[in-house]
C-alpha positions as CSV (number, residue, x, y, z in Angstrom):
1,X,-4.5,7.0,-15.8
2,X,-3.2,5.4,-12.7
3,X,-5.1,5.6,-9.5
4,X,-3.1,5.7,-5.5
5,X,-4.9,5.7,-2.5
6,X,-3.0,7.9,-0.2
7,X,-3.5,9.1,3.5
8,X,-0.7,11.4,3.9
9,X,1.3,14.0,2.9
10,X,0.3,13.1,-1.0
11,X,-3.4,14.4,-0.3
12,X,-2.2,18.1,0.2
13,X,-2.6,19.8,-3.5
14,X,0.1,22.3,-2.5
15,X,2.9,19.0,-2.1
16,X,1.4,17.4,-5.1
17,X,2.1,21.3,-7.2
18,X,5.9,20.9,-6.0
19,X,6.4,17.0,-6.3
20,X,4.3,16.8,-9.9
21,X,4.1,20.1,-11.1
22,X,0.5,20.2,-11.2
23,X,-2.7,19.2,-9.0
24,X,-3.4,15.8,-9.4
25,X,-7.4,14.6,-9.5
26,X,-8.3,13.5,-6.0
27,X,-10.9,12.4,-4.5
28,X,-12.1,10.8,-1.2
29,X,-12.0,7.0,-0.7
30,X,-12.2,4.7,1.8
31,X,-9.9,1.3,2.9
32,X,-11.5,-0.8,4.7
33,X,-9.6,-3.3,7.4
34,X,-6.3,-1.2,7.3
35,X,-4.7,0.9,9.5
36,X,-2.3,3.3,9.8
37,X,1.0,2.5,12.0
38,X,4.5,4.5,12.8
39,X,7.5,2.5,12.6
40,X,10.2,2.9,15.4
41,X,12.4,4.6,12.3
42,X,9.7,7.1,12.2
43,X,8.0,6.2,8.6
44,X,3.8,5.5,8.7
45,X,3.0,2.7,6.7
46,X,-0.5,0.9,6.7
47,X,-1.0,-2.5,7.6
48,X,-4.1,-5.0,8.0
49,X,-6.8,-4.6,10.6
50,X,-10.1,-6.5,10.7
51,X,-13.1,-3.8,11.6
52,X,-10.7,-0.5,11.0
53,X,-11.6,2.0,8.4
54,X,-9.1,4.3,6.8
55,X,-9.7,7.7,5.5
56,X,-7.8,9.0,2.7
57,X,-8.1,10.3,-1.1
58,X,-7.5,8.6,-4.5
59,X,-5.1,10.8,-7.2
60,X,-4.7,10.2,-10.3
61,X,-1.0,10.2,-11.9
62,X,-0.2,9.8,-15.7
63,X,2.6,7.2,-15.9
64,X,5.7,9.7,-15.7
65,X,3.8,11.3,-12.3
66,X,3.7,7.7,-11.4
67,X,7.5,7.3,-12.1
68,X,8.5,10.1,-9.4
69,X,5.8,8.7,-7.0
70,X,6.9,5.6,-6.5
71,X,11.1,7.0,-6.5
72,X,9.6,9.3,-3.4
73,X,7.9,6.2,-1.6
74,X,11.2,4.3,-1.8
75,X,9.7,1.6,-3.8
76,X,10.7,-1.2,-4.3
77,X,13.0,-1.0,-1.5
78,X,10.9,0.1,1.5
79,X,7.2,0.5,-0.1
80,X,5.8,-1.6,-3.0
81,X,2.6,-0.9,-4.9
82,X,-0.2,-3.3,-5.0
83,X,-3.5,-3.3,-6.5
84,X,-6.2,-3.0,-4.1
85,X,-9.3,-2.0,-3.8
86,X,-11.0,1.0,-1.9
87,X,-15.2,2.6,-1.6
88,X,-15.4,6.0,-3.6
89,X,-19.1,6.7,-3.5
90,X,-19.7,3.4,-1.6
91,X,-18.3,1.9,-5.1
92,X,-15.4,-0.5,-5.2
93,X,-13.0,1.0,-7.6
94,X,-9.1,-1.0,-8.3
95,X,-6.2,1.2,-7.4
96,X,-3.0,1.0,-6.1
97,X,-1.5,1.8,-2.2
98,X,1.9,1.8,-0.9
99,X,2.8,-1.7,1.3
100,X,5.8,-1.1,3.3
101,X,7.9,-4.3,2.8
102,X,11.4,-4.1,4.8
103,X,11.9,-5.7,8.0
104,X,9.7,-3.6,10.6
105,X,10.7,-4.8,14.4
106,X,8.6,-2.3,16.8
107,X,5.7,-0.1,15.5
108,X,2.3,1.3,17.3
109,X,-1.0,2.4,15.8
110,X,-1.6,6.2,15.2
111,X,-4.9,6.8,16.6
112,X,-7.1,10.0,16.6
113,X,-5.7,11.4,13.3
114,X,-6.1,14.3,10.8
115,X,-2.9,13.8,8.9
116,X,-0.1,11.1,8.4
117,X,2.7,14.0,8.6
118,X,3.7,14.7,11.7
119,X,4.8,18.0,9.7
120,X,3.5,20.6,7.8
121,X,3.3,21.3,4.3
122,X,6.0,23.9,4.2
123,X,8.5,21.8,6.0
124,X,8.3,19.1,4.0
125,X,8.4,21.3,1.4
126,X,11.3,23.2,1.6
127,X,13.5,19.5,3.7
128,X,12.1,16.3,2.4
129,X,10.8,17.4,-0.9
130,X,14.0,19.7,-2.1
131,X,16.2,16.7,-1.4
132,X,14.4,14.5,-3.3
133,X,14.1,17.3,-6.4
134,X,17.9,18.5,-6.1
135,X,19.7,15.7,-4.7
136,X,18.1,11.9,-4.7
137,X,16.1,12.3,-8.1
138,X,16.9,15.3,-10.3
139,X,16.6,13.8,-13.4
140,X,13.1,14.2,-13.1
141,X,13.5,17.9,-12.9
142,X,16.3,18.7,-15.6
């Protein structure tokens, strides 16, 4: 199995059900010296800083889950996975996260958080997550 630390919109079971087709095995986790940032285009990405600690969940995908993960995180082009590791239990355990890598100019820290979306589940849903299925990446839904 492959392991993601997430702290977004990939923690909520009901957008994992429509992205996946199943709930993935989650579980809290903590990153420790990241933080979480908004690009000027709009897109949260995390980033190094000393001191911080991030909240968020591991999942576990099986390697065609994986596939349409990182096709829905843009990687390679904006995001790329790299092995890192986070506390689960106050136990380091080796998983992946989501880097963003193209050119970022202006971006500000999101403080005083409960989610990474600045929408809900059913919006994303029925905009971001039905374009991806019907019209970016529907060969992983024929």
């Amino acid at each position: 199995m492959n392991k993601i630390f997430v702290y977004g919109t990939l923690k909520s079971p009901k957008i994992q059900k429509e992205l996946f087709g199943k709930k993935l095995k989650m579980y809290e986790a903590i990153l420790k010296d990241y933080s979480v940032y908004e690009a000027e285009d709009g897109w949260y990405f995390i980033d190094k800083k000393d001191g911080n600690v991030l909240y968020g969940c591991v999942i576990e995908l099986d390697d065609k889950c994986l596939e349409i993960c990182d096709a829905f995180e843009y990687c390679p082009e904006m995001y790329q996975r790299r092995k890192i590791f986070v506390l689960v239990n106050d136990k380091p355990i080796e998983t992946y996260v989501y880097i963003r890598v193209d050119n970022i100019k202006n971006h500000k820290e999101v403080l005083n958080y409960k989610s990474f979306s600045k929408f809900d589940e059913n919006f994303v849903i029925d905009t971001e997550i039905k374009n991806f299925k019907e019209i970016e990446h529907p060969e992983f839904y024929n």
